[in-house]
VEXTORLO-135103 format. One record per residue: x, z, y of N, C-alpha, C in turn. Coordinates in steps of 0.05 Angstrom, whole numbers, plus 5000, padded with zeros to 4 digits. Example, Ala and Ser with C-alpha at 12.3 -4.5 7.8 and 13.67 -1.06 7.14 Angstrom:
BEGIN
526451564886524651564910526451564934
525751424955527351434979525851575001
END
This chain:
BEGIN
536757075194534057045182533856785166
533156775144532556575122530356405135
530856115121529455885124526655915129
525956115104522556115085521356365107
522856505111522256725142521256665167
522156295179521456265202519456215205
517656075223514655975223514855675214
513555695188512955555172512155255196
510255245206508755025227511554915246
514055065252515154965272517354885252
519155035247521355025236522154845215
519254855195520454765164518654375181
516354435191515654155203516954055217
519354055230520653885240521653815224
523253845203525353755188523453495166
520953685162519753455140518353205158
517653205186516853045197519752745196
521752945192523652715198523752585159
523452715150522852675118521452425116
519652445130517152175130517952045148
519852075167520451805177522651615167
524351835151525851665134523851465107
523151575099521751515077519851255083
519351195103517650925113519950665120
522350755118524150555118523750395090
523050545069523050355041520850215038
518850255062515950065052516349815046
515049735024515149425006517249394999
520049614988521649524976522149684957
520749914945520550114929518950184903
516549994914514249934898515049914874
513850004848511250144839512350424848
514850514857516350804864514550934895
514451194889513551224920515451204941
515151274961516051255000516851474994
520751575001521151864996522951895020
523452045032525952215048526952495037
529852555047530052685037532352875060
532353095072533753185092535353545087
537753445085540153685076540153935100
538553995096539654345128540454595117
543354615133544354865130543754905164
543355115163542655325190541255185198
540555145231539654985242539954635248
541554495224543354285228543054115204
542153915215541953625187544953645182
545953675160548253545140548353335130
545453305126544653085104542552915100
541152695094539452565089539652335084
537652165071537851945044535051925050
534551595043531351515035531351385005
530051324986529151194968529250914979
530950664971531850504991530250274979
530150204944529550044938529250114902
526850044888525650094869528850054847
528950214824531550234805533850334824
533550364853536550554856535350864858
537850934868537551244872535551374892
534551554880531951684890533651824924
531251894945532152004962533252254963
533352464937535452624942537952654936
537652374908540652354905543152254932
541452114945542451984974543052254996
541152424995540852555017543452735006
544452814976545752994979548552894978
548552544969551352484968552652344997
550652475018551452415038552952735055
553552905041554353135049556853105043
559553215061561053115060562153395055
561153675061563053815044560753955022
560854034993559154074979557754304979
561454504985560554764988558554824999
557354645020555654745045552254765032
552154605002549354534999549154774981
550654984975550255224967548855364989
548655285005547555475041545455345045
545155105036542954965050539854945038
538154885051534454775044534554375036
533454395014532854065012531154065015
529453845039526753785052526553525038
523953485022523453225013521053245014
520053015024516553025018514752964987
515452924971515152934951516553094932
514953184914515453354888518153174868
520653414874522153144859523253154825
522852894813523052854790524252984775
522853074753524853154729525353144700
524252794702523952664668526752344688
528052304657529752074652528051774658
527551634677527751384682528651164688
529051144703531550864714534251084721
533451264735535051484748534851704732
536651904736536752204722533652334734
533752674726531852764745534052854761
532252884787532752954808533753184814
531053354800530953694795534153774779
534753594762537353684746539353704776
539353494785541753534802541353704822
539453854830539254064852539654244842
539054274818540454504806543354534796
543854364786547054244790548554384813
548254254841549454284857548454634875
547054694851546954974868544854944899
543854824901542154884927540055034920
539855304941537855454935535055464939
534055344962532555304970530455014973
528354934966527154664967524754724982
524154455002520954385011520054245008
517754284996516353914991514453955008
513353755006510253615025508353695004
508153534987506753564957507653464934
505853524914506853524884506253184875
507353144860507852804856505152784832
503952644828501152634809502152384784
504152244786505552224766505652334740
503952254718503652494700506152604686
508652434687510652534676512252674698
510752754715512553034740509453164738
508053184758505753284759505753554761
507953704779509454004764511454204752
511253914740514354004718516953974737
517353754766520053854780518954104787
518154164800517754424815517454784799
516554734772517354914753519654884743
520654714742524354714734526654794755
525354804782527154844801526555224795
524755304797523355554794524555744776
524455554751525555724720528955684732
529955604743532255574747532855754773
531055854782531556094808531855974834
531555694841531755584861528555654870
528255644893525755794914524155504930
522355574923521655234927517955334939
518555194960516255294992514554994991
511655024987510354744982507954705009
506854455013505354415029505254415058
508154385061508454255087507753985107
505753925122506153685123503953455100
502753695087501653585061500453285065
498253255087496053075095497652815102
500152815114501052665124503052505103
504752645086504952605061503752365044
501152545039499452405020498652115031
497452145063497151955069499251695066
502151705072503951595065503451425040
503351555020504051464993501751434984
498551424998496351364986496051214974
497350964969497150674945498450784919
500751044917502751114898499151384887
498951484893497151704890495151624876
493051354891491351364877490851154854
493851104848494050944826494651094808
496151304806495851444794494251784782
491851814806490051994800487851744786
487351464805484951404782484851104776
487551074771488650804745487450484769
487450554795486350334802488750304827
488249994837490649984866487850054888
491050174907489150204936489649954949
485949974955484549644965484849705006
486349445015485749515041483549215052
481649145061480848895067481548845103
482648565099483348565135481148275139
480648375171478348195176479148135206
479347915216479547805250477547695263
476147855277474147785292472947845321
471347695323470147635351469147895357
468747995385467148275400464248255383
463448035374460348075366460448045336
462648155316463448025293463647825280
464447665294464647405278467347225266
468047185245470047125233470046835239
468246595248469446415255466346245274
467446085273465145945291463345815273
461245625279458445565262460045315247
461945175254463245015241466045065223
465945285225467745375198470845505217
472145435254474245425244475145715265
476545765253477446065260481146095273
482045925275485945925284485045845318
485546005331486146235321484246515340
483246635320480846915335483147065347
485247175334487247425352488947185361
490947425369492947255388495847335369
497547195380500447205366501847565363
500947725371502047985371500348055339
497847935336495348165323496647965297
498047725298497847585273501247725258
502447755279505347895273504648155258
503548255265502548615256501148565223
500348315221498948265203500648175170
503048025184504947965167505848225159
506648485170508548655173506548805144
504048795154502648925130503148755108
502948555111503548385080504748465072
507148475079511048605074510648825053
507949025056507949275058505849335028
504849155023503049105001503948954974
502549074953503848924932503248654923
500348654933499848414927497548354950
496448084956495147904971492747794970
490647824968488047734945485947614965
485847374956483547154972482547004959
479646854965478446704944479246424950
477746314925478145904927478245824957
475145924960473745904977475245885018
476246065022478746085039481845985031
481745865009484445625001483545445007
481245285004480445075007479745065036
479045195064478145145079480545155105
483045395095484945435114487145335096
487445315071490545235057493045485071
491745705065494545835072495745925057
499446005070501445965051500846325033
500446515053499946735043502446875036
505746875059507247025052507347045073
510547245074511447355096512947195109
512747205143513947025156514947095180
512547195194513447285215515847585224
515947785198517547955196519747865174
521348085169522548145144521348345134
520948255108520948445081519748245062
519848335032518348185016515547975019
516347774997512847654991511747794972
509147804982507548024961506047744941
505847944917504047724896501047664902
501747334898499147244921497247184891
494247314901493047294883490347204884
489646984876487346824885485046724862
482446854877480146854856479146614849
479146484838478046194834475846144804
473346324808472246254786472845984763
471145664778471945434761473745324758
476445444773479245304778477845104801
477245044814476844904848477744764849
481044994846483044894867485244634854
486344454867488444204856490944334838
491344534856495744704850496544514863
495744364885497744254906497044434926
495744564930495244714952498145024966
498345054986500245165002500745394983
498545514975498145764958500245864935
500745524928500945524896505045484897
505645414924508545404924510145674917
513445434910515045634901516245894917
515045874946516846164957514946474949
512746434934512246734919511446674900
510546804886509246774856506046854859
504246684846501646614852500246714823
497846914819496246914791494246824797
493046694788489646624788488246764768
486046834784483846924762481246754760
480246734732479146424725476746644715
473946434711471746464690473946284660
473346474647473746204614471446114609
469546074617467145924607466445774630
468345734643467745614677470245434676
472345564678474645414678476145114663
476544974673477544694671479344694647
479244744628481744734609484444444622
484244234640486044074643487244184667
485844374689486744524711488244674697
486844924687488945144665490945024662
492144824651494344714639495944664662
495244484678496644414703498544614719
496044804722497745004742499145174718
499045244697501345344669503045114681
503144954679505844754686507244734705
505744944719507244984751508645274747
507645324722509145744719506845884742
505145734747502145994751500546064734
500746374735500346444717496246524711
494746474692491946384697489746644686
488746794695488247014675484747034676
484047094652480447044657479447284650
478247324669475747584662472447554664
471447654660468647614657468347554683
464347384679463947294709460047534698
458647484719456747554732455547414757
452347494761450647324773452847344809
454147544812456347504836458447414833
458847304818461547214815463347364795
466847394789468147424776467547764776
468647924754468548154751471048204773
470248424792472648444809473248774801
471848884786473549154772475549114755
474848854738475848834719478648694732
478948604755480848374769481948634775
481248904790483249084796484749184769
484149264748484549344723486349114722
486649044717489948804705491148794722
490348684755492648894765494149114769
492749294767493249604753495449584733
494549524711495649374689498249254691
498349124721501448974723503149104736
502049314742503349534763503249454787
500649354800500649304831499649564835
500949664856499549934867497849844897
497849624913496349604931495849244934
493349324937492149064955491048914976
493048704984491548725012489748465013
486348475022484648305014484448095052
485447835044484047675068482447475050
481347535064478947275048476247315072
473747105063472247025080469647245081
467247165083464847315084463847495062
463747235039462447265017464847465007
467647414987467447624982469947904993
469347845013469548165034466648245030
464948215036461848315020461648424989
463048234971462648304950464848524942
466848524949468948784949467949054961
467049074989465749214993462649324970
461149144959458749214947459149364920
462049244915463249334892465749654894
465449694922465849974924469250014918
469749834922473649754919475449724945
474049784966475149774983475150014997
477850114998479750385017480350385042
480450135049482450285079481049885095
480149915115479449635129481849685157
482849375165484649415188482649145207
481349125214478949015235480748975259
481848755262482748605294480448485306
479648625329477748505350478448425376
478148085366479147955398477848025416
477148015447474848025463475047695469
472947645447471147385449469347435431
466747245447464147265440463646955430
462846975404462146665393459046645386
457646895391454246875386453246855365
450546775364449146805337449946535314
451246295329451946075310453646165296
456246345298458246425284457846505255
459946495245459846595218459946965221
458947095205459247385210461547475185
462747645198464547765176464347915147
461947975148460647955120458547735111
458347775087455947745073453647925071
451547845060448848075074449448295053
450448495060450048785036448348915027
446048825037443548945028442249155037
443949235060442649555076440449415090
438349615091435849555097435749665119
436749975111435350185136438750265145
438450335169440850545173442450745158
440950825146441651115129443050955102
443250735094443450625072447050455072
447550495098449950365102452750505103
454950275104456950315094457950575113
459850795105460550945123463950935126
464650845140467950885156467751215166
470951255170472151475186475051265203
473651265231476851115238478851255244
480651145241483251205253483751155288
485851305297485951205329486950945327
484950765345485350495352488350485366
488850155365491550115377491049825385
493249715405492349535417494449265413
494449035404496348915391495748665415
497748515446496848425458494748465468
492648315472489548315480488048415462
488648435434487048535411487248725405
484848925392484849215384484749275361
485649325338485949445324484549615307
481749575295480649945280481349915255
482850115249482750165222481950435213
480350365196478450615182478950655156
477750885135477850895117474550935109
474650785083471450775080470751015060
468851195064467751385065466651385029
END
């Protein structure tokens, strides 16, 4: 009995479940590329599999199939990949050419890649070429995966995550400003790992000036993400922790605000200074996602203070919140983790869908997606 014959839910989902676990090995080193796996079965039996390891090498099926050690066999076999695979010339061949190449008859994807130069076209080339190609396995889980790759490219913007550490009664720090430390050493580890995982880093003057943090990765391995810090009048000195050489730092300035002798300074440091419009809230922060867009950041991860975690939220740019709640109570002196958003009534406020909580040491974990 053929592959496409068995029960779809048991058979073809095991194989792509392991698809996505390969494929999370390349997080933060693949970027602007999606998270891919890629898994060779003849009969009941991996032959084969490959991840997308790191952005300009070989895609995960070129891996998955040059890990087959006899070839004949991928004439018998299913390629499980969670993504729709390529079939335009980029850094790499297409993909689709070489499956057809090598004769494999059979393909599964998760879903179709929204990439406008695939968007289809692998999966009608495998088709016109007679290879049999079984879609939507696994789909939700997939997508979820590669949600920063997706919705940069369905709607030209990066996916925004905002992270916030706070007290049981929300509070981001005490009535005198100091907050080191609300979680504990497990919740601040988990926190680096997301850095790793993001393209870039985004915090205001406002939290440079009050914590001076360095804003890379430390506590794990993987990359420094591009640290990117809002500083309407230029504030800040460029002596600050922010502005050192172990990542690369952009500022975004008012030009009708900004210090022309600051500008210069930090140019002299190779930071690089970029101005967009301001407003009665501060800097245009659509317009701050748009140039990153622009630079090819596909995700952002926002720490910053009250004000603008308020204003990100008001501005409707924020996707995904990861909320560490210590169990401590600092009361009504504390600082609150937002700024006031303006909901009056109940019905008027923000709406989350969470995710299952998790527990990092003493601290819990919600991460939601905002509605």
């Amino acid at each position: 009995m053929s592959e496409s014959g068995k029960n779809a839910s048991g058979y073809h989902e095991r194989y792509m479940s392991r698809c996505l676990e390969l494929a999370q090995d390349g997080a933060g080193y693949v970027s602007p590329n999606p998270m891919v796996g890629a898994v060779v079965v003849c009969g009941d039996r991996i032959i084969g599999e490959g991840f997308h390891e790191r952005f300009g090498g070989p895609h995960a099926e070129v891996n998955a199939i040059a890990s087959v050690t006899d070839s004949l066999l991928l004439q018998q076999s299913t390629l499980y990949v969670n993504l729709e695979p390529c079939s335009h010339h980029g850094k790499t061949p297409p993909c689709s050419d070489l499956i057809i190449e090598k004769n494999i008859p059979r393909v599964v994807i998760a879903g179709r890649d929204p990439h406008v130069r695939v968007a289809g076209k692998g999966v009608q080339r495998l088709r016109d070429a007679g290879v049999e190609v079984i879609e939507g396995i696994l789909e939700e889980k997939a997508l979820k995966l590669n949600e920063a790759f997706i919705k940069t490219h369905v709607k030209n913007m990066p996916f925004v995550s905002l992270k916030l550490a706070q007290t049981l009664d929300g509070k981001i720090a005490t009535a005198s400003g100091l907050s080191k430390w609300i979680t504990g050493s497990q919740a601040r580890e988990h926190v680096h790992m997301l850095r790793s995982r993001y393209d870039a880093v985004l915090t205001g003057s406002a939290t440079v000036l009050a914590d001076d943090p360095l804003l890379t990765v430390r506590h794990c391995e993987g990359r420094n993400p591009l640290r990117v810090v809002l500083d309407g009048g230029l504030r800040l000195s460029g002596g600050e922790k922010v502005f050192n050489s172990e990542a690369r730092t952009l500022v975004f300035a008012s030009e009708k605000r900004a210090d022309p002798v600051k500008r210069d300074r930090l140019g002299e440091k190779g930071i690089e200074v970029a101005f967009v419009n301001e407003h009665d809230a501060g800097l245009d922060l659509q317009e701050v996602m748009g140039i990153l867009h622009d630079k090819g950041i596909l995700s952002v991860f926002v720490e910053a203070g009250a004000r603008l975690s308020g204003s990100m939220m008001q501005a409707r740019l924020v996707d995904k919140t990861y909320m560490y709640v210590a169990p401590k109570i600092f009361g009504g002196d504390g600082l609150s983790s937002f700024a006031p958003l303006g909901v009056n009534v109940p019905d008027k406020a923000f709406d989350l869908r969470f995710e299952p909580p998790c527990f990092f040491g003493d601290d819990i974990l919600l991460e939601a997606y905002v509605l």
